[in-house]
C-alpha positions in Angstrom: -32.7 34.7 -55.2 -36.4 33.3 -54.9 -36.9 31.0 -52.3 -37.1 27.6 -53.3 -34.4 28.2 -55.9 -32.2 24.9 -56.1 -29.2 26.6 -57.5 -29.0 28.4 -53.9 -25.4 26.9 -52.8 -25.3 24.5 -49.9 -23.8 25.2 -46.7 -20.7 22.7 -45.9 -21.2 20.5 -43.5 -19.1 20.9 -39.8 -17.0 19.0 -39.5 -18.1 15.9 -37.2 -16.4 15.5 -34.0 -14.5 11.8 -32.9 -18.1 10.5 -30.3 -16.3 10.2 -26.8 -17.4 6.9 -25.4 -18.5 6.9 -21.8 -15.6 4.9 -19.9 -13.1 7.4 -21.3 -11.9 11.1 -21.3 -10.0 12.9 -23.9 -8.4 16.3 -22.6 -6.4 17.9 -25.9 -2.9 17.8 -25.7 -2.6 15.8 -22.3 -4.2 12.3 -24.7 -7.1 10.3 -23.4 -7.5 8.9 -20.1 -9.9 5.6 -18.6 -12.7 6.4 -16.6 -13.4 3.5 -14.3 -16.8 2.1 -12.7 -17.6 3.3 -9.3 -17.2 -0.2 -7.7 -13.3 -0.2 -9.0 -12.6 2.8 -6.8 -14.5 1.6 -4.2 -12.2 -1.6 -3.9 -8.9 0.2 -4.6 -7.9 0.1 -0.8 -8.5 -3.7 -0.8 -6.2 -3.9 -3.9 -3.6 -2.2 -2.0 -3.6 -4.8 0.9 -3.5 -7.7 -1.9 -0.6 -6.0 -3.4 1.1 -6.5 0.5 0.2 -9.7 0.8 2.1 -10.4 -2.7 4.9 -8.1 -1.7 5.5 -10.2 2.0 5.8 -13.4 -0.8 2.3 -14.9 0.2 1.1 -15.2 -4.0 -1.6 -17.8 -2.7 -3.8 -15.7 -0.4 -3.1 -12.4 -2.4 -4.9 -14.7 -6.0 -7.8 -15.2 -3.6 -8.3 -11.5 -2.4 -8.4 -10.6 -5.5 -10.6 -13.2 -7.3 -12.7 -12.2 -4.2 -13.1 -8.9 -5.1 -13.5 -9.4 -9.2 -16.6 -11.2 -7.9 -17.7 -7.6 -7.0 -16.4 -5.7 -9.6 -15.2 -7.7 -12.8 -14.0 -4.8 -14.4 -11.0 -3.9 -11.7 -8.5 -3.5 -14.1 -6.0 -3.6 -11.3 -7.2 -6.7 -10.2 -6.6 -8.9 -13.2 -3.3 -6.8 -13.3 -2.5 -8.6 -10.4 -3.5 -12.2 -10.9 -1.6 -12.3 -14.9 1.5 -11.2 -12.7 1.1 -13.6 -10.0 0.6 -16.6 -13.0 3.6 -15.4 -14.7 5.7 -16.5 -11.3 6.1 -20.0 -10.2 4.1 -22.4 -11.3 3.9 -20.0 -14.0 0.6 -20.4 -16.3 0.4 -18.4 -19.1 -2.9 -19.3 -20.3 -4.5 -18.0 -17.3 -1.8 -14.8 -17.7 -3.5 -14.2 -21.2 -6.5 -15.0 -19.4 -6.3 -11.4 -17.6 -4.1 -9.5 -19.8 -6.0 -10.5 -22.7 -9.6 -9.4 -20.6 -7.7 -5.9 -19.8 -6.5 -5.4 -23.3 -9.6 -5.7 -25.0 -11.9 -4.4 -22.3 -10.0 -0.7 -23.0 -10.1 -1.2 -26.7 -14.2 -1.5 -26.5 -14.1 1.7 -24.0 -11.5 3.5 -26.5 -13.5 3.0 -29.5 -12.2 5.8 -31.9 -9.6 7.0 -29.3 -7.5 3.6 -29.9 -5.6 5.3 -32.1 -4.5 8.0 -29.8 -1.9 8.7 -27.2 -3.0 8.4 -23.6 -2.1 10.1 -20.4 0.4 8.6 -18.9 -0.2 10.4 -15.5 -3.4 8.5 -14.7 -2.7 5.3 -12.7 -5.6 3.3 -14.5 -3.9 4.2 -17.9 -0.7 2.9 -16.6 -2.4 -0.2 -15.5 -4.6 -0.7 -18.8 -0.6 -0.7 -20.7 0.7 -2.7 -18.1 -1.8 -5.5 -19.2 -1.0 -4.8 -22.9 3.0 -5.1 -22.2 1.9 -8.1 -20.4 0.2 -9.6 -23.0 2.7 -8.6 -25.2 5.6 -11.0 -23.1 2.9 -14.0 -23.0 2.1 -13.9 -26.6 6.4 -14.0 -27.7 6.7 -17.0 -24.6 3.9 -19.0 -26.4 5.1 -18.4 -29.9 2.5 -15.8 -31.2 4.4 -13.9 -32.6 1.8 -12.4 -35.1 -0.3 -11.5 -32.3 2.5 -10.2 -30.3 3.4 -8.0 -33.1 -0.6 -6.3 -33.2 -0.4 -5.8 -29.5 2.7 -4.0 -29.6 1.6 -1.5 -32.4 -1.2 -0.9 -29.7 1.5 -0.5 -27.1 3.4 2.3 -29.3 0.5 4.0 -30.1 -0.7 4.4 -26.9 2.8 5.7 -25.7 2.9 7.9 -28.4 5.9 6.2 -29.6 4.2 6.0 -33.7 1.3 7.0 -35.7 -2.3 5.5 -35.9 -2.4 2.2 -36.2 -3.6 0.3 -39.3 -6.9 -2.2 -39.1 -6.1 -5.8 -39.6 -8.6 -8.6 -40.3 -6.5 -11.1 -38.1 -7.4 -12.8 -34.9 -7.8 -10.3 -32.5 -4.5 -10.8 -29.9 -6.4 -11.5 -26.7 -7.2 -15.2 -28.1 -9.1 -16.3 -31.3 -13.3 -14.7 -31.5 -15.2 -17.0 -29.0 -12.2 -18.9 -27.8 -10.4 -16.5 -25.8 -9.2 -18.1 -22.2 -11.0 -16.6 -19.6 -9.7 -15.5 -16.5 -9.4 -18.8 -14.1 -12.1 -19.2 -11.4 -11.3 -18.9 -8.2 -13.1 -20.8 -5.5 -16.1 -19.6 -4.7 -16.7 -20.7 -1.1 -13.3 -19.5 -0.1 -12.8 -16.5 1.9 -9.8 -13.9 0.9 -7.1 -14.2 3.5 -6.8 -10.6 4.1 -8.7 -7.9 6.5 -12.3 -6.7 5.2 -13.2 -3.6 6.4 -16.0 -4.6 8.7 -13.9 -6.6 10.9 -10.3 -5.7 12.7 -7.2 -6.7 11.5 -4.8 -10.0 12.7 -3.1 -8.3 15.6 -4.9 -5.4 16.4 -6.2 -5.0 20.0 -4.1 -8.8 21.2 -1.3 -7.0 22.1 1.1 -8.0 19.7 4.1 -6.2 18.4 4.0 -4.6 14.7 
């Protein structure tokens, strides 16, 4: 065959690969997993004393450790977690609940991208978080009457669980609140300190003598 000749058949084209978008893994057969910024690690062990000071029934100072430390790092999934569970108790406000479980929910569909529609890895502690805002969501959305929304968040909920099959597009309102209107995540005071221990300076307690 001469080169040049056009009736030289074409090669098939390879078969192009889902792009893996950067705040994510995907690890066949174990389903894809978050990857978070480096400042949410670096906060984790100031998480874990919020999570005490909710624990010991002090809800006040543990919202302002952690609106502290989402002024560091906004994207501390475990942060806003947090603060929709604390508005879900008394006073309850479910706006600013949606406020943070809506953020969460839609900040890991941007970093899915094509992976939405796949099962994740349950074993990973930020995936477990990311689904905890989705279920989340899921409870504010049926207490406020959405029940349309509701219903797209918990297709995203199976899917991710591995409980049903891709998930079909819909033109709707995305569930976090309508484009442009959704309720941000309440403010916290700015001048205000967190109530808890910062690392740079010794605990209540520690070198006074007192008993644990």
């Amino acid at each position: 065959m001469k080169p040049g000749d056009r009736s030289q058949p074409k090669r098939p084209n390879p078969p192009q690969k889902k792009p893996i978008p950067p705040r994510v893994r995907n690890e066949p057969g174990r389903g894809w997993t978050l990857v978070p910024p480096h400042c949410a690690n670096e906060l984790e062990p100031d998480l874990e004393d919020a999570e005490m000071l909710l624990k010991e029934g002090d809800a006040e100072s543990a919202r302002d450790a952690v609106l502290y430390l989402l002024e560091e790092c906004q994207e501390l999934l475990a942060g806003h977690e947090l603060l929709g569970r604390i508005a879900e108790q008394e006073p309850v406000d479910l706006a600013v609940a949606q406020g943070h479980y809506g953020y969460v929910f839609e900040l890991t569909l941007k970093w899915l991208g094509p992976l939405d529609l796949e099962p994740m890895d349950k074993s990973r502690r930020i995936n477990r978080t990311a689904l905890a805002c989705a279920e989340g969501l899921f409870r504010v959305l049926e207490k406020r009457g959405e029940r349309a929304k509701a219903a797209q968040v918990r297709q995203h909920i199976d899917t991710w669980s591995g409980v049903t099959g891709p998930i079909r597009s819909s033109a709707g309102p995305r569930p976090g609140g309508a484009p442009g209107n959704r309720p941000r995540p309440a403010a916290g005071p700015k001048k205000r300190r967190p109530m808890m221990p910062r690392p740079d300076r010794p605990k209540p307690g520690e070198g006074s003598g007192e008993g644990a």
